[in-house]
Structure formats: C-alpha cells, structure tokens
C-alpha positions, -999 to +999 in steps of 0.1 A: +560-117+112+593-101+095+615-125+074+645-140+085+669-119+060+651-089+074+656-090+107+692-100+106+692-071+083+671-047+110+697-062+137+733-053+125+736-093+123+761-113+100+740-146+094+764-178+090+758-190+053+790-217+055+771-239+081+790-273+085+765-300+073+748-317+103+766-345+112+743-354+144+705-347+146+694-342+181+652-347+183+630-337+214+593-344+215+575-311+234+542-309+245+532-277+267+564-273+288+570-238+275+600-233+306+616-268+298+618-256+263+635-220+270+665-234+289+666-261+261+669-228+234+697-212+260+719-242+257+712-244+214+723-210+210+761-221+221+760-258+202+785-262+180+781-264+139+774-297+123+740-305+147+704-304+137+676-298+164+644-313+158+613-303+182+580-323+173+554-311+195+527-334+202+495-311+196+503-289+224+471-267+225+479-244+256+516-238+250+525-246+210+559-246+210+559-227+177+546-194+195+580-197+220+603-206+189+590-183+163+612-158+173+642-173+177+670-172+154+702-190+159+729-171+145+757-196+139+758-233+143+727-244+149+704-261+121+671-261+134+635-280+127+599-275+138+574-302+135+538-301+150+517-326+157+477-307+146+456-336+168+465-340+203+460-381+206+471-379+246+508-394+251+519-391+215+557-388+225+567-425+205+548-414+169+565-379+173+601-400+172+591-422+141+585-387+128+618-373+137+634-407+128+617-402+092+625-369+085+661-365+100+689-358+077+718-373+093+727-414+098+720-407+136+699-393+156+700-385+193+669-388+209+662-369+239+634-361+260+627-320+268+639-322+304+671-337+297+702-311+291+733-317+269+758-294+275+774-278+244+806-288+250+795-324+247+776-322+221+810-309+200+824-345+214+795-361+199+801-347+168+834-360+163+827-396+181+827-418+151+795-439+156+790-474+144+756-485+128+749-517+149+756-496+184+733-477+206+751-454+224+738-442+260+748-420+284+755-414+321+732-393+340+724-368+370+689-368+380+669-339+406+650-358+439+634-332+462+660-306+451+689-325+450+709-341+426+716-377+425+734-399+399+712-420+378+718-454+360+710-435+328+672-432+311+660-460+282+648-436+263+680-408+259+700-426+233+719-425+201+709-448+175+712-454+132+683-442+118+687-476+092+690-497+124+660-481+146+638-489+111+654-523+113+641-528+143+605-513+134+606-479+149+581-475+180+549-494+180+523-468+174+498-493+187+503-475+221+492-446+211+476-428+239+494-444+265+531-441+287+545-469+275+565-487+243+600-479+250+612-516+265+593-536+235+616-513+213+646-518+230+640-552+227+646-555+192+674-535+193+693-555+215+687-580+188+707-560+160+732-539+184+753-537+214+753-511+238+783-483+241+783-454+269+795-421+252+814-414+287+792-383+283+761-368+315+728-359+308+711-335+338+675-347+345+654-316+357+628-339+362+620-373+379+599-400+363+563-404+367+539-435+385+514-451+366+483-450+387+443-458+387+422-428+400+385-434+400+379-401+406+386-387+374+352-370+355+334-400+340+337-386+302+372-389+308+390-419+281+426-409+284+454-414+310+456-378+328+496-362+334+497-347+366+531-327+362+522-318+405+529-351+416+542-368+386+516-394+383+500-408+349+465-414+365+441-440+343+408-434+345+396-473+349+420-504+350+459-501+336+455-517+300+465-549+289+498-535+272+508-567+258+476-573+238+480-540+226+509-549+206+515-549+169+475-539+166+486-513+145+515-521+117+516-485+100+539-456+113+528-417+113+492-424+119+487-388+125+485-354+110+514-334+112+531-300+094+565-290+093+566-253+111+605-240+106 
C-alpha cells in the first residue's frame, strides 16, 4: 500500500494542510454493510471542514470496513478515524460508542447509525450551532417502508450529546453485550442531567428497524441472537433474556480488544 504523501504526489493532488480543527465528531458503528458504508463515504467527501468521522467496526469478518476505506482519501475537509473491533462479541454496536465516546477529540459527538444520511449541507449548520453541555440534541427524520418514504418521529439512538455529560451519565451499559438492546436505560439517565433540543435538521433512514423474535429452529450450537438483514428480524435462539437482570452486571467500559486502523 503507497503512502498518503505519495499518492497525492502520483495524483497531481494539492492535500489541505490548514484543516479547521474539528469542531463536531460524527461516529458510526459498522459491521459488514460494505454498500451502507460507500454512500456514507460519497456524502464525507463533500462535508465541510471542522468534522471528524469516526467508524468503529464491530469485528466485521466478511466485510472489514478497513478493506473498503483503505483507499480512500479525503482531500479537503474531512478528518477521518478507523477503529476496529478484533473479536466479533455479536451486537457489539453500544461498546463500539463508549469507544468513539473515549477517543473523540471534540466536546460533542454525533452519534449515528450507518444507514442514517446527513446531508453536507447540514452538517456545516451543525458546525456552527452552538451546543450546550446539559442538552441532547435530536433530529427530525424520513424513514424507507416497502420503498417509500415516510416521516419518522426521529430514532433514540441518532443524537448529539457532551462527551462529559454521556460519561456523566455512565456511557452504555456494556452488560448487554451480545444483545439489541441498552439504548432506553441510557437515555434514562440522561434525561436526568439534560433536556432535549431538535436541531430543525432530517436524517434519511435507508433502513427500517428490526423485530426481536424466538426461532427454535436455529442450529442447536447456536448461543447468539442471529441478524436477518432479509426480513429484519433479531431471531434468539431460546427465550428473549431477562434484560433487566442483566443490568449493571458488568461496571467496566471497553471490555474488548480493539486497534486504531487510520
């Protein structure tokens, strides 16, 4: 693989050395949705300066994110982070954000999932919005349903938040690890320290939410919830877990191995 310098060099291209310092850090967690993730890098390419992406992918073994980003170079605005995940745990998505949360080097952070789109043009309004600390800032949202589009009351987890505040509140309860769920418990302590803002701002949803289900008819080795990205089911294995007893089981954050990439 050539160096950046070189291949700026190779390519007749002017790299941007006076980047504006991020101002906003906008995170996605990825895990093998190699498509999702090249409409994601179309939009990146025309974000304004002053942003930092973040993409922790979650152990993806089929897809690894780093083999779609590695070479792509974003020639003015953009700052731009890797993180990977080397153990796929299953539905990692919450860890992944305590990582982003940790490691971001802005006051906020916008945290988004892969299949939701923020036009450039926004972002540059988020950029200038001047945030407070005790608000979490949401936003409206257009969602697809059989191939049409619909508005949405929003999405719990697309939000802007203090990265002092989200720790305040105790990050995401890694406890959970494994499973779809830990957003609401969260948000719950949030609303404790916060109040809630709309940015005026639309997210588009190129994908609708998934049902929890119990399948007995999964192979009998099989431990894990299974994603079925077909019908956009989480399909358990044996009875839905006890979530609530789960809780607070594990106190520690970034119980996992992970490597910075880019």
């Amino acid at each position: 693989m050539i160096s950046r310098k070189k291949w700026f060099e190779e390519n007749g291209i002017v790299e941007n050395k006076d980047k504006m310092p991020p101002r906003l850090t906008i995170a996605y967690t990825y895990y093998n949705e190699p498509e999702l993730l090249k409409e994601q890098i179309k939009l990146w390419e025309d974000y304004p300066p002053g942003v930092e992406i973040m993409v922790i992918d979650d152990g993806s073994e089929e897809y690894p994110a780093y083999d779609i980003l590695k070479d792509v170079y974003f020639t003015y605005g953009v700052n731009f982070q890797l993180w990977r995940v080397t153990r796929d745990l299953g539905f990692n998505s919450h860890g992944c954000r305590n990582l982003a949360a940790k490691y971001a080097p802005t006051d906020q952070i916008c945290f988004l999932d892969m299949d939701m789109r923020l036009n450039p043009g926004d972002v540059g309004h988020l950029r200038r919005l001047a945030m407070n600390s005790k608000t979490i800032y949401r936003f409206n949202m257009y969602a697809v349903f059989k191939k049409q589009w619909y508005p949405y009351p929003g999405h719990i987890n697309c939000f802007i938040v203090n990265k002092d505040t989200f720790w305040e509140a105790g990050g995401y309860d890694e406890s959970y690890t494994g499973h779809h769920y830990g957003d609401r418990p969260l948000h719950k302590e949030l609303d404790k320290l916060t109040k809630q803002a709309n940015t005026g701002l639309t997210l588009n949803n190129y994908r609708t939410g998934r049902k929890i289900v119990t399948d007995y008819g999964l192979a009998d080795d099989t431990i894990m919830p299974v994603y079925d990205n077909v019908e956009m089911k989480i399909r358990y294995p044996g009875e839905i877990p006890d979530f609530a007893a789960m809780a607070n089981t594990l106190k520690s954050k970034l119980n996992f191995p992970f490597v910075r990439l880019m």
